[in-house]
C-alpha positions in Angstrom: 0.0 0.0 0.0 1.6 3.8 -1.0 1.5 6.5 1.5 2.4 9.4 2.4 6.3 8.1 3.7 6.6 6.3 0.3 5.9 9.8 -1.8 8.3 11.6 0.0 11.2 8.7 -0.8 10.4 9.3 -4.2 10.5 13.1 -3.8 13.3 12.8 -1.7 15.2 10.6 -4.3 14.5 12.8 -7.0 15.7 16.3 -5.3 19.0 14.5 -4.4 19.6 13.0 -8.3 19.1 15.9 -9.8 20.5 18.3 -7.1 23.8 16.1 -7.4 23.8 16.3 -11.2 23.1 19.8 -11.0 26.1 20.5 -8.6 28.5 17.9 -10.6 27.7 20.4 -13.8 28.4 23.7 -11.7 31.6 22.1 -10.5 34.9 22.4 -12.6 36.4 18.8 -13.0 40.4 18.9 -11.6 42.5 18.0 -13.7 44.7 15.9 -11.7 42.0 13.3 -11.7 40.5 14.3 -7.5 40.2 17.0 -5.9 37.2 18.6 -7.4 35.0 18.1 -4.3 37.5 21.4 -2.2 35.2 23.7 -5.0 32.3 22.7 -2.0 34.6 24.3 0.5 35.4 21.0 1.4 38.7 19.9 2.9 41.5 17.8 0.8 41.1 14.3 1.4 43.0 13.0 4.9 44.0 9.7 3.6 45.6 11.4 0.4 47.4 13.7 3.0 49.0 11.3 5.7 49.5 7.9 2.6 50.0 9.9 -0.3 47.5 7.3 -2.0 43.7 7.6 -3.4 41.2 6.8 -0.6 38.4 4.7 -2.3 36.4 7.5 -2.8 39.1 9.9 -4.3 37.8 11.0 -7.8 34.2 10.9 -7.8 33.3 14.4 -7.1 35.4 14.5 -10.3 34.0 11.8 -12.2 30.6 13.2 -12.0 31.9 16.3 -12.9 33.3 15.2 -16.0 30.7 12.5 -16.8 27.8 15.2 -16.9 30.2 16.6 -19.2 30.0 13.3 -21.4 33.2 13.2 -20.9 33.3 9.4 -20.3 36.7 8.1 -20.6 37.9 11.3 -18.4 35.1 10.2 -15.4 36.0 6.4 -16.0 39.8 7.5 -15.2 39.3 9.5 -11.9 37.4 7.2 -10.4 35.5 3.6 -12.1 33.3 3.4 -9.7 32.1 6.7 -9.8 30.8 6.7 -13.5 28.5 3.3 -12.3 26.9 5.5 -9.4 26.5 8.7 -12.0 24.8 6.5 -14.1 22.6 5.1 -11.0 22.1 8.5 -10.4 20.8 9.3 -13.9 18.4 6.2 -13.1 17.2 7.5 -10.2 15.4 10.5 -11.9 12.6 8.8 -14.0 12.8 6.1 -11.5 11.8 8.4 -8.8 9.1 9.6 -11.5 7.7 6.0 -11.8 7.4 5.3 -9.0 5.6 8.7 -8.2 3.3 8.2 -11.1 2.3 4.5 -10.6 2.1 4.9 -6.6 5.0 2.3 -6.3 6.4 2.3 -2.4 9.7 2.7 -3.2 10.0 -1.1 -0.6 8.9 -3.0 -3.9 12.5 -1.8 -5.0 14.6 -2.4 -1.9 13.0 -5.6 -0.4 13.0 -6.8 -4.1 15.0 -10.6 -4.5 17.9 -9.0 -6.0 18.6 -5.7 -3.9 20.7 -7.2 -1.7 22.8 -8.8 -4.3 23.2 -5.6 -6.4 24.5 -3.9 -3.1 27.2 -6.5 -2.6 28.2 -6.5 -5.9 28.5 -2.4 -5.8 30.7 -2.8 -2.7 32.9 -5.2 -4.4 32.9 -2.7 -7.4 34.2 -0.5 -5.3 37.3 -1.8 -3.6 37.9 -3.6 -7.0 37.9 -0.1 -8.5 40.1 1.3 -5.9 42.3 -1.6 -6.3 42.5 -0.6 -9.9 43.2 3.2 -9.4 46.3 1.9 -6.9 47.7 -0.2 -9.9 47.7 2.8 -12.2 48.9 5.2 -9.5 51.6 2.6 -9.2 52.6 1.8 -12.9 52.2 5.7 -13.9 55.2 6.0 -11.1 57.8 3.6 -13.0 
């Protein structure tokens, strides 16, 4: 049954997609591959800092910022995983709108047989991805 809780998810999810598109196309994509998200007023990454190696999120302020720019290779560079949650986040905009047309509870989605499984496989995307920036980081240093 849809109620009042499941119209504001949808709401909700499509202010946030399109608000984080909307910044991603304000912001100016660095060119050293991270960094982008300091634009925010945000500080430099920590774990960059003290280990002078990519954090797992390092990059995907910028890959959003240079995928909204179609700029796919660039975004697929700075950070792998980040171009797979832009594109999730393109999703999520006539998804949200669906769901608000047809009175979907956004549950159907989430307690759906294959959530789960698409949430572990993301996390492994993730580290896999981070795994991969490392190896470049470390062959574009010899």
């Amino acid at each position: 049954m849809y109620n009042r809780a499941d119209k504001s998810v949808a709401v909700a999810l499509l202010a946030a997609a399109c608000s984080v598109l909307s910044v991603a196309l304000w912001l100016k994509p660095a060119a050293s591959g991270y960094g982008t998200h300091t634009q925010l007023g945000l500080p430099p990454c920590a774990f960059l800092l003290v280990t002078h190696l990519p954090c797992p999120s390092c990059g995907l302020t910028t890959c959003f910022a240079y995928a909204v720019r179609l700029q796919f290779w660039k975004a697929f560079l700075a950070n792998p995983f980040g171009l797979f949650a832009f594109f999730g986040t393109v999703a999520a905009i006539p998804t949200a709108i669906f769901l608000l047309w047809r009175r979907i509870s956004f549950r159907r989605i989430t307690e759906g047989p294959y959530f789960t499984k698409v949430v572990y496989a993301a996390t492994a995307f993730y580290f896999a991805s981070w795994i991969f920036r490392l190896t470049l980081m470390h062959f574009a240093s010899h």
